[in-house]
N, C-alpha and C positions, 0 to 999 in steps of 0.2 A: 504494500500500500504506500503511496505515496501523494504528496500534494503538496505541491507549491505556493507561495506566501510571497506575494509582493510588497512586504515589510510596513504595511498599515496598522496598528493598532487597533483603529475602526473594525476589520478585519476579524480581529479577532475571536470574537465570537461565530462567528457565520464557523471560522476553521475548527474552531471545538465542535462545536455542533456535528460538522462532518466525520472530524475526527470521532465522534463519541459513538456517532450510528454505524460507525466503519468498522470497529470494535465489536458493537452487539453485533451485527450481523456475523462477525468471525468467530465470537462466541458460541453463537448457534450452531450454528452449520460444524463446527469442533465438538462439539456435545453429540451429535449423531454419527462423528468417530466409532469406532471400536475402539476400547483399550489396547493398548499395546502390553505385550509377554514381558517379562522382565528381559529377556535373551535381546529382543527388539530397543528395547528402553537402551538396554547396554551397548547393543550395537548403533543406536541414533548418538548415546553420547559419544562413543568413541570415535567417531566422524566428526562430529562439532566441537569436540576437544582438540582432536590434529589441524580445523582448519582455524580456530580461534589461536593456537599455539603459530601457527603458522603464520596468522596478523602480525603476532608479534616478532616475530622471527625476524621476516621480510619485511615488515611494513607495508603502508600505503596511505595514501591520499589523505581519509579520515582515520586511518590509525596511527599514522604521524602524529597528527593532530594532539592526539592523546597521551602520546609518547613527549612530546614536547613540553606540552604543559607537566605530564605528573611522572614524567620516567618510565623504563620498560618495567620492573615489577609492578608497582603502583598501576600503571596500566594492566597490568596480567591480573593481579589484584580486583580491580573492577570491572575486567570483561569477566573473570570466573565467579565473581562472587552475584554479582548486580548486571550485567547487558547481557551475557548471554548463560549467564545460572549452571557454570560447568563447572564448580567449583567440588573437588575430590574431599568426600570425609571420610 
């Protein structure tokens, strides 16, 4: 999902709004999923851990970004803990 913001204020509202219906509708339609097996679980993480590990590896564009501001752990740190919840207990 994505949507563009030509940087109004005014705006604002209108983009939550979309934003908020954009959500429930993803909620829904996720809800008439199937659960996933643990085996499955384990193998969706183990792919989004090598390519989230991989962000930081190599970098890019917006993970620069993030690297700049707060460092490569401190970034690894909050892609595993908070953006993308791959965080190993």
């Amino acid at each position: 999902m994505t949507a563009y913001k030509g940087g109004k204020p005014a705006a604002d509202p209108d983009l939550q709004k979309m934003l908020t219906e954009s959500i429930k509708i993803y909620v829904a339609h996720a809800k008439k999923l199937p659960a996933l097996s643990d085996r499955e679980r384990a193998d969706k993480l183990a792919i989004t851990v090598e390519y989230t590990d991989g962000l930081i590896e190599k970098g890019g564009i917006s993970t620069d970004v993030f690297k700049d501001q707060l460092g490569d752990e401190e970034t690894k740190r909050f892609f595993d803990n908070i953006f993308f919840g791959t965080a190993r207990k």
